[in-house]
PDBQT receptor file of N, H, CA, C and O in Angstrom, charges set to zero:
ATOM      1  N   UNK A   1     -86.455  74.663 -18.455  1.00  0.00    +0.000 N 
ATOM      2  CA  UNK A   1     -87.395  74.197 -19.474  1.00  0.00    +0.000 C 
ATOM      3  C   UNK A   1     -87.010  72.790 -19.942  1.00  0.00    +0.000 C 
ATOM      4  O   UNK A   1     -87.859  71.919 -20.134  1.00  0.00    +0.000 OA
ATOM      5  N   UNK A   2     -85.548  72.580 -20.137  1.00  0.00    +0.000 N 
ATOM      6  H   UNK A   2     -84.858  73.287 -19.980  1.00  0.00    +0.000 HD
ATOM      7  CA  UNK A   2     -85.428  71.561 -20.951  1.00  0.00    +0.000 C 
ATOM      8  C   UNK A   2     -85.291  70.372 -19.834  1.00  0.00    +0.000 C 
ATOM      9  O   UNK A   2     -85.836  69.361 -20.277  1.00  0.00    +0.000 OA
ATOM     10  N   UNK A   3     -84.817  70.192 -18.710  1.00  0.00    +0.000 N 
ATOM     11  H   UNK A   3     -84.374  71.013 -18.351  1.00  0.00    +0.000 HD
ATOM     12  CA  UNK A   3     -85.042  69.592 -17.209  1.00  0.00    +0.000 C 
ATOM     13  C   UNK A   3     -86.409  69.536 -16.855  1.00  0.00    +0.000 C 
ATOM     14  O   UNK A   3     -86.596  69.273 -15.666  1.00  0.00    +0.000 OA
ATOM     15  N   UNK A   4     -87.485  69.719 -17.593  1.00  0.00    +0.000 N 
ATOM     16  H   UNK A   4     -87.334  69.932 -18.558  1.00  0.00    +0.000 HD
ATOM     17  CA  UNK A   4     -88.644  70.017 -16.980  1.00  0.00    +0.000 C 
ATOM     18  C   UNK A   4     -89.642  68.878 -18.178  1.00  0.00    +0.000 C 
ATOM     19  O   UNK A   4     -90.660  68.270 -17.848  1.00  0.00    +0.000 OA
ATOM     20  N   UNK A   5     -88.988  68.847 -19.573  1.00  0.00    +0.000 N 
ATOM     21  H   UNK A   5     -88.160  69.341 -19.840  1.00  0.00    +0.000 HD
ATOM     22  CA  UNK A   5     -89.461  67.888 -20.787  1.00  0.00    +0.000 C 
ATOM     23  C   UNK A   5     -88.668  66.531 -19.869  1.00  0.00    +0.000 C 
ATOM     24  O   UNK A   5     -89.278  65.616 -19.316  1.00  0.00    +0.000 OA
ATOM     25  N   UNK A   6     -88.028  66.611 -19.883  1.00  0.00    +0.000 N 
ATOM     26  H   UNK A   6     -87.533  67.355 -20.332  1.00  0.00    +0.000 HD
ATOM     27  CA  UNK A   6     -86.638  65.412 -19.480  1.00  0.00    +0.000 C 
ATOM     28  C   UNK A   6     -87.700  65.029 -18.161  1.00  0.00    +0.000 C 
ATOM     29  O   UNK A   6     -88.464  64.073 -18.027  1.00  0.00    +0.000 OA
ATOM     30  N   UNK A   7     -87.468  65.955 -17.443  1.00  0.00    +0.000 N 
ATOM     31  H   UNK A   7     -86.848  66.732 -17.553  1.00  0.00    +0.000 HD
ATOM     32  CA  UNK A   7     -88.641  64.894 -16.333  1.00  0.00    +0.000 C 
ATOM     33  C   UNK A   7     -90.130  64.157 -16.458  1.00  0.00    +0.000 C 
ATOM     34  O   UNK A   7     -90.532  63.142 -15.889  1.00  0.00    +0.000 OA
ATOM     35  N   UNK A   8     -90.991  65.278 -17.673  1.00  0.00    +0.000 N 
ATOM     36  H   UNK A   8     -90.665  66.102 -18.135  1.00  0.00    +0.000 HD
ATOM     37  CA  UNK A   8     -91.925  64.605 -18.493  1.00  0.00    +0.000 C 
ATOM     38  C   UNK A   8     -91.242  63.830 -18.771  1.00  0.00    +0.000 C 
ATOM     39  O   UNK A   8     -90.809  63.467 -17.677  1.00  0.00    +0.000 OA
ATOM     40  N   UNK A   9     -90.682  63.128 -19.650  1.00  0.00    +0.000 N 
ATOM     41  H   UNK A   9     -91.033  63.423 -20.539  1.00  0.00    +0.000 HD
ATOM     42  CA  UNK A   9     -90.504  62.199 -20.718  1.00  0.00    +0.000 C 
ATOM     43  C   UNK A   9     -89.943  60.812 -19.944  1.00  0.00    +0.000 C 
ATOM     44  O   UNK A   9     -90.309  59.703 -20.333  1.00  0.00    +0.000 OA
ATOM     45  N   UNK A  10     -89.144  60.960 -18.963  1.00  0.00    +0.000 N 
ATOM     46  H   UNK A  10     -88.847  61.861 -18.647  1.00  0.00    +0.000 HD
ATOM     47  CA  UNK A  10     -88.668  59.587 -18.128  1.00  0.00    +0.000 C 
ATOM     48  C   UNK A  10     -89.517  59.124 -16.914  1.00  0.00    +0.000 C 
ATOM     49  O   UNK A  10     -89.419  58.024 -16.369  1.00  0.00    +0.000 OA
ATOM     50  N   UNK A  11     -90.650  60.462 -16.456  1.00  0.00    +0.000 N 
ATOM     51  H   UNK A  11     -90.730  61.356 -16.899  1.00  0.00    +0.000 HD
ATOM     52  CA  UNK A  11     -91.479  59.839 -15.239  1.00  0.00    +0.000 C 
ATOM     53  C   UNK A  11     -92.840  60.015 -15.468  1.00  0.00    +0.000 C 
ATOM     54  O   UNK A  11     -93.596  59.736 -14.538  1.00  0.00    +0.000 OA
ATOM     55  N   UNK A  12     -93.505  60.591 -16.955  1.00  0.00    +0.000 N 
ATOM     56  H   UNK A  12     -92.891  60.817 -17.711  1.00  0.00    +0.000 HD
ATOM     57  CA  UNK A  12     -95.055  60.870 -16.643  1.00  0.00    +0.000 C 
ATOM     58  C   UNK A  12     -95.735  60.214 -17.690  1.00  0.00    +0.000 C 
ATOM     59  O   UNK A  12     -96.916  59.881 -17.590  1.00  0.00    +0.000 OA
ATOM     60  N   UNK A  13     -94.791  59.941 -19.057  1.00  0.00    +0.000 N 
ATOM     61  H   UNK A  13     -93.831  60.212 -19.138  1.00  0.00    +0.000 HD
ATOM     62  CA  UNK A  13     -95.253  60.167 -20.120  1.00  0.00    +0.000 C 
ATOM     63  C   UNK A  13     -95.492  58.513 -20.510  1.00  0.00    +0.000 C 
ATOM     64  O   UNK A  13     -94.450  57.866 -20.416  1.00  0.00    +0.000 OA
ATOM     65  N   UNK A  14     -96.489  57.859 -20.860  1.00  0.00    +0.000 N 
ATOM     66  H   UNK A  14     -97.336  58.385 -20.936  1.00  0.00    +0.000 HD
ATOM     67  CA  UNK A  14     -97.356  57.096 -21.048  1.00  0.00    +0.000 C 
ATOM     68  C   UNK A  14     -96.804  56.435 -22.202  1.00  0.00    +0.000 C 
ATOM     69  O   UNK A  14     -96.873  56.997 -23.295  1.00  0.00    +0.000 OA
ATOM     70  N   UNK A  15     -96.203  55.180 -22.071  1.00  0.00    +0.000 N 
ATOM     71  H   UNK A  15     -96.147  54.723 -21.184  1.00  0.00    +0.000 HD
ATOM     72  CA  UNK A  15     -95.603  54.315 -23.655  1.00  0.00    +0.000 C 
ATOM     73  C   UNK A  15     -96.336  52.865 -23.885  1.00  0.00    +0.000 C 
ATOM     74  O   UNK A  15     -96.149  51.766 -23.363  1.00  0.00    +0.000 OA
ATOM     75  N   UNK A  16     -97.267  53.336 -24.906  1.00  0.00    +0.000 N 
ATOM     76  H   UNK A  16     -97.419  54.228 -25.331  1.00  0.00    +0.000 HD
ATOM     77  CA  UNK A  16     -97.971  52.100 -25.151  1.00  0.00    +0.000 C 
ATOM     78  C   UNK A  16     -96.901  50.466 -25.273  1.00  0.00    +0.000 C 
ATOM     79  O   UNK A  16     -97.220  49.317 -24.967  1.00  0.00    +0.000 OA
ATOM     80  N   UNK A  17     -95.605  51.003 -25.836  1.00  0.00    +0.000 N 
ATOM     81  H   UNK A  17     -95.346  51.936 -26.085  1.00  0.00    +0.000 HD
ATOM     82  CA  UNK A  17     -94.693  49.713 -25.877  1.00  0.00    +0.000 C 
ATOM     83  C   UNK A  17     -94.511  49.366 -24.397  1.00  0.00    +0.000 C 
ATOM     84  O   UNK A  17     -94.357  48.171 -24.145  1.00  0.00    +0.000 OA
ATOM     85  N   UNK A  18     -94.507  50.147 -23.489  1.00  0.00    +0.000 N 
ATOM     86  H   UNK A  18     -94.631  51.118 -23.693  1.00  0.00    +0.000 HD
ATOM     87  CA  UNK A  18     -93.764  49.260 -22.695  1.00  0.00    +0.000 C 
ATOM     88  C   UNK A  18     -95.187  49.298 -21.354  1.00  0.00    +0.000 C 
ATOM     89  O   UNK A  18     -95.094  49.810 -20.238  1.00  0.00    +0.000 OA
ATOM     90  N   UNK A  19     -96.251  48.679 -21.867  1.00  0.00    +0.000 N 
ATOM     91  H   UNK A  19     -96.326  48.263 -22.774  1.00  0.00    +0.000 HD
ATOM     92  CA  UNK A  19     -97.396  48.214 -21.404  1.00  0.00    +0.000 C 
ATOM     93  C   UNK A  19     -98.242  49.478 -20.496  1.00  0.00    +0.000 C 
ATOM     94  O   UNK A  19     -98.538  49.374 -19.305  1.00  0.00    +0.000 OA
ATOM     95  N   UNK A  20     -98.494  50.483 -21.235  1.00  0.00    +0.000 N 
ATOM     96  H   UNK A  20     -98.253  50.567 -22.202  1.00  0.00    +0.000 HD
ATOM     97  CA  UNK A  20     -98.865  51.370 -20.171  1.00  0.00    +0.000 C 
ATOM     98  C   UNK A  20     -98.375  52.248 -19.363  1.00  0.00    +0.000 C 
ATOM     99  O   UNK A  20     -98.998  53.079 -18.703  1.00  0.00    +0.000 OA
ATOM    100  N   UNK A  21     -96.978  52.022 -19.422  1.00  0.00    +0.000 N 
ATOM    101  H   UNK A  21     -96.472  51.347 -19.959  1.00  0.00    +0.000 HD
ATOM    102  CA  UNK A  21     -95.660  52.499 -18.217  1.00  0.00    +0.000 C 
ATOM    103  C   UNK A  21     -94.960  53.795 -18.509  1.00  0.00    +0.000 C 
ATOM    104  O   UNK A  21     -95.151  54.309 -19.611  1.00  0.00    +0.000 OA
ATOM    105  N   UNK A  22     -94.200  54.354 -17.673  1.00  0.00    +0.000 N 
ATOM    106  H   UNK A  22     -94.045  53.936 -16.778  1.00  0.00    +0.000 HD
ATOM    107  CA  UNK A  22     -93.674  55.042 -18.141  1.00  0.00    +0.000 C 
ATOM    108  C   UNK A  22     -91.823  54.584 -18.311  1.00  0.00    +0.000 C 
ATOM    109  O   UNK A  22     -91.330  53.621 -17.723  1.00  0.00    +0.000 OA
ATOM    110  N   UNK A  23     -91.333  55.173 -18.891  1.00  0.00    +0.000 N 
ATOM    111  H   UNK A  23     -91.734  55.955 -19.369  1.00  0.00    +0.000 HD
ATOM    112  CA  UNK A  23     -89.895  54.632 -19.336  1.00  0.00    +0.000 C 
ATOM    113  C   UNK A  23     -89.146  54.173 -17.128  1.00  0.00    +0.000 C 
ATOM    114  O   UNK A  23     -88.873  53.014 -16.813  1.00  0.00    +0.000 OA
ATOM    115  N   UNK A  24     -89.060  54.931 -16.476  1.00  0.00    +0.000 N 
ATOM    116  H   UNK A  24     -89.282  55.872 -16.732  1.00  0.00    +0.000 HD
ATOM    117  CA  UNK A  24     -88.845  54.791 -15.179  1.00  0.00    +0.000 C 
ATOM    118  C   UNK A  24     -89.772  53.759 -14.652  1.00  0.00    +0.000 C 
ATOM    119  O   UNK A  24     -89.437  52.729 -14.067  1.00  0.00    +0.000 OA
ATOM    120  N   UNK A  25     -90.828  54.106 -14.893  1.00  0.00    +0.000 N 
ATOM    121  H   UNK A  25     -91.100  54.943 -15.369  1.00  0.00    +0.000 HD
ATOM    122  CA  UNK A  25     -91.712  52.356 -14.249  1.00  0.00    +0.000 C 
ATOM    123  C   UNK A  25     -91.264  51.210 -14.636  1.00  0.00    +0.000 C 
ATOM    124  O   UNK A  25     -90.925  50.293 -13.888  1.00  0.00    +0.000 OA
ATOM    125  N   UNK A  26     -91.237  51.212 -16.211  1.00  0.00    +0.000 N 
ATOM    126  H   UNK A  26     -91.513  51.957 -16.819  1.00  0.00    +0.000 HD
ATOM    127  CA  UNK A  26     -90.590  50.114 -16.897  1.00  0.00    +0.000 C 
ATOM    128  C   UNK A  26     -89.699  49.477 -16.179  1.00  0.00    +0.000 C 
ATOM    129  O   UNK A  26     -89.723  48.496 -15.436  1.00  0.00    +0.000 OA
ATOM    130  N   UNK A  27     -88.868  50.259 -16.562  1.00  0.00    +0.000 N 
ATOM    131  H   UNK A  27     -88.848  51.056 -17.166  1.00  0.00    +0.000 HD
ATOM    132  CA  UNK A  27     -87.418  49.945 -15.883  1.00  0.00    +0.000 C 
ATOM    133  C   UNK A  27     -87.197  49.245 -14.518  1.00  0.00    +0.000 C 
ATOM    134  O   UNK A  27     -86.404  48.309 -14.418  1.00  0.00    +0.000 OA
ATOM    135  N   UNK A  28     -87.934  49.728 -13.440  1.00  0.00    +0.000 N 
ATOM    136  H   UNK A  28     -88.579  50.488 -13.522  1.00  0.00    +0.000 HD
ATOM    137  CA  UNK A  28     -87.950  49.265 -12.044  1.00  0.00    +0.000 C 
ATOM    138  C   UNK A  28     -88.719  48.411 -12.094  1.00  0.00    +0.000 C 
ATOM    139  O   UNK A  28     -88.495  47.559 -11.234  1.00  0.00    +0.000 OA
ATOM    140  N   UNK A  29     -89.957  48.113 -13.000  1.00  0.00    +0.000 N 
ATOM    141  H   UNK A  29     -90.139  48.805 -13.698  1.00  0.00    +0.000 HD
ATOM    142  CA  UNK A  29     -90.678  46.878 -13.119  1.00  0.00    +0.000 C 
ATOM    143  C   UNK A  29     -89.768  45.569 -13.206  1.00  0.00    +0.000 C 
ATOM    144  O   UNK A  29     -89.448  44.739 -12.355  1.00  0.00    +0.000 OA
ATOM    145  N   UNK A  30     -89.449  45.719 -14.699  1.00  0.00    +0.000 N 
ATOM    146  H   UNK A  30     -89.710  46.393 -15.390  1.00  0.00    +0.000 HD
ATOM    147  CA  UNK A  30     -88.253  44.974 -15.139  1.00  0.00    +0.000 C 
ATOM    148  C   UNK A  30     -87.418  43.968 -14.108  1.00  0.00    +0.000 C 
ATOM    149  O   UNK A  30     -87.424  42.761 -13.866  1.00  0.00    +0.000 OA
ATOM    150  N   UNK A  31     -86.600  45.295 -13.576  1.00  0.00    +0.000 N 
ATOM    151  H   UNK A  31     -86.595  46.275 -13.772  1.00  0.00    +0.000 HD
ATOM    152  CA  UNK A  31     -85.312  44.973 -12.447  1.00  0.00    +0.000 C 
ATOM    153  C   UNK A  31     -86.576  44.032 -11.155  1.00  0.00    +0.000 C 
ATOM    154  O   UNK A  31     -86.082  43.080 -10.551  1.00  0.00    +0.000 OA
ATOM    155  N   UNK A  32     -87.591  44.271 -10.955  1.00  0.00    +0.000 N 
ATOM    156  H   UNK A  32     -87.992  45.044 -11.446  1.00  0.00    +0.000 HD
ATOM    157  CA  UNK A  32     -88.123  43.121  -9.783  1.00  0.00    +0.000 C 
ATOM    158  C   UNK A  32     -88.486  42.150 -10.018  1.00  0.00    +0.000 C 
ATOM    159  O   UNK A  32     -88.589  41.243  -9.192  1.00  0.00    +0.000 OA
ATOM    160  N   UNK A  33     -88.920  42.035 -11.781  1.00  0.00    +0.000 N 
ATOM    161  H   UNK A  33     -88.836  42.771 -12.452  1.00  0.00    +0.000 HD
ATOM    162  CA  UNK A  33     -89.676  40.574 -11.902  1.00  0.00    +0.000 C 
ATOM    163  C   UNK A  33     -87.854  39.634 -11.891  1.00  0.00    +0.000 C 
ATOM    164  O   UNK A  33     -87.727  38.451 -11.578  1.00  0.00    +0.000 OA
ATOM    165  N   UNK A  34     -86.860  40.421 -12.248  1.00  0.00    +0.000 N 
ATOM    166  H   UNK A  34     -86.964  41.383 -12.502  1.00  0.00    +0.000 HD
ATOM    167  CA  UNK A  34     -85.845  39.481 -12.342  1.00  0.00    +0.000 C 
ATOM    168  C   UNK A  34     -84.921  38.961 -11.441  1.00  0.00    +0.000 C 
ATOM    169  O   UNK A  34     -84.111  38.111 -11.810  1.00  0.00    +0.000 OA
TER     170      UNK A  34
């Protein structure tokens, strides 16, 4: 259950701060523009 929020929350879940993305998109976004 709690491996199952945790995977919601770092690969599905939708963060208006970080433009639409999810915390894992972000992140790998990030790391290519630099």
């Amino acid at each position: 259950e709690l491996d199952k929020y945790i995977d919601y929350y770092n690969n599905e879940r939708i963060k208006v701060g970080l433009n639409g993305l999810s915390p894992v998109q972000f992140k790998y976004q990030s790391h290519s523009i630099t």
